[in-house]
LOTI-787700 format. One line per field, with one value per residue (C-alpha): x, y, z. Coordinates in Angstrom, 2 decimals, padded with zeros to 5 digits. Layout:
! LOTI-787700
c1 = [X; ...]
c2 = [Y; ...]
c3 = [Z; ...]
//
This chain:
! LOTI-787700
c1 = [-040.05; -039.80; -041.30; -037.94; -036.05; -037.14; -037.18; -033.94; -032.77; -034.48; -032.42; -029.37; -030.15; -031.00; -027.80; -025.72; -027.61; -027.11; -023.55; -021.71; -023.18; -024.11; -021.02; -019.10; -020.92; -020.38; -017.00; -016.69; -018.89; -016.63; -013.50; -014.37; -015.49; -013.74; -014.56; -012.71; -010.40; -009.88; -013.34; -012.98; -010.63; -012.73; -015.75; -013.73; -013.18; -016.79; -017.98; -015.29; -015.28; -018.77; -020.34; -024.29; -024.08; -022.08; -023.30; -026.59; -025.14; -022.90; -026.17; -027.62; -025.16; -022.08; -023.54; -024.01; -020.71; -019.03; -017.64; -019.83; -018.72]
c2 = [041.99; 041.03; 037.73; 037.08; 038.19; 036.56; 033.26; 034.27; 034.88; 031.34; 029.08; 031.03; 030.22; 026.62; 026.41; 027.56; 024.97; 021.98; 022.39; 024.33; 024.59; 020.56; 019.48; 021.63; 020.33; 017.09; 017.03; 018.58; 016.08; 013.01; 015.18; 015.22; 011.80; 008.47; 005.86; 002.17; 001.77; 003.98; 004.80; 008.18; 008.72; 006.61; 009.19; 012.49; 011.72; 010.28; 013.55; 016.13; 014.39; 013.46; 016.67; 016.21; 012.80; 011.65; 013.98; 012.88; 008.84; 010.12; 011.10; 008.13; 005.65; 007.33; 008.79; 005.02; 003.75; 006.26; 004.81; 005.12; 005.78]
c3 = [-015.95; -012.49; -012.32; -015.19; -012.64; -009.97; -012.01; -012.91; -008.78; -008.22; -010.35; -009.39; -006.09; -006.76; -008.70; -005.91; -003.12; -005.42; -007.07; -004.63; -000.75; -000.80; -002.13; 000.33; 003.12; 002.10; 001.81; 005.35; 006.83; 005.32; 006.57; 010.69; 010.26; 010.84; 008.17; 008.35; 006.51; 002.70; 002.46; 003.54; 000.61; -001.56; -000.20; -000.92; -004.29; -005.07; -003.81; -005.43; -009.08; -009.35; -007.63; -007.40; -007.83; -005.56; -002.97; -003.14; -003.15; 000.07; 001.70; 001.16; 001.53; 002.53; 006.02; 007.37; 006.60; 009.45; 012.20; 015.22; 018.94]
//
């Protein structure tokens, strides 16, 4: 019964880290950051309509694009 639950907690958990908190962090990241141009809107709505995805492709990719200095 506990190891359910615990398998259970996990995947809520794992849920949580990969839809919600990375997302979220994401789009605060590409908010306090300058980007030339429109790609910071391009960025925010990568990351807001395509959730995991484009998170992950904002980590990636995204992160070098910032303007430096």
């Amino acid at each position: 019964m506990t190891t359910l639950f615990l398998s259970i907690a996990l995947h809520e958990v794992l849920f949580f880290l990969l839809f919600v908190l990375l997302p979220v962090v994401a789009l605060i990241d590409i908010l306090i950051s300058k980007f030339e141009g429109h790609k910071k809107w391009y960025w925010l709505l990568v990351v807001f309509f395509t959730n995991i995805i484009g998170t992950l492709y904002y980590f990636l990719v995204g992160r070098k694009q910032k303007v430096r200095g």
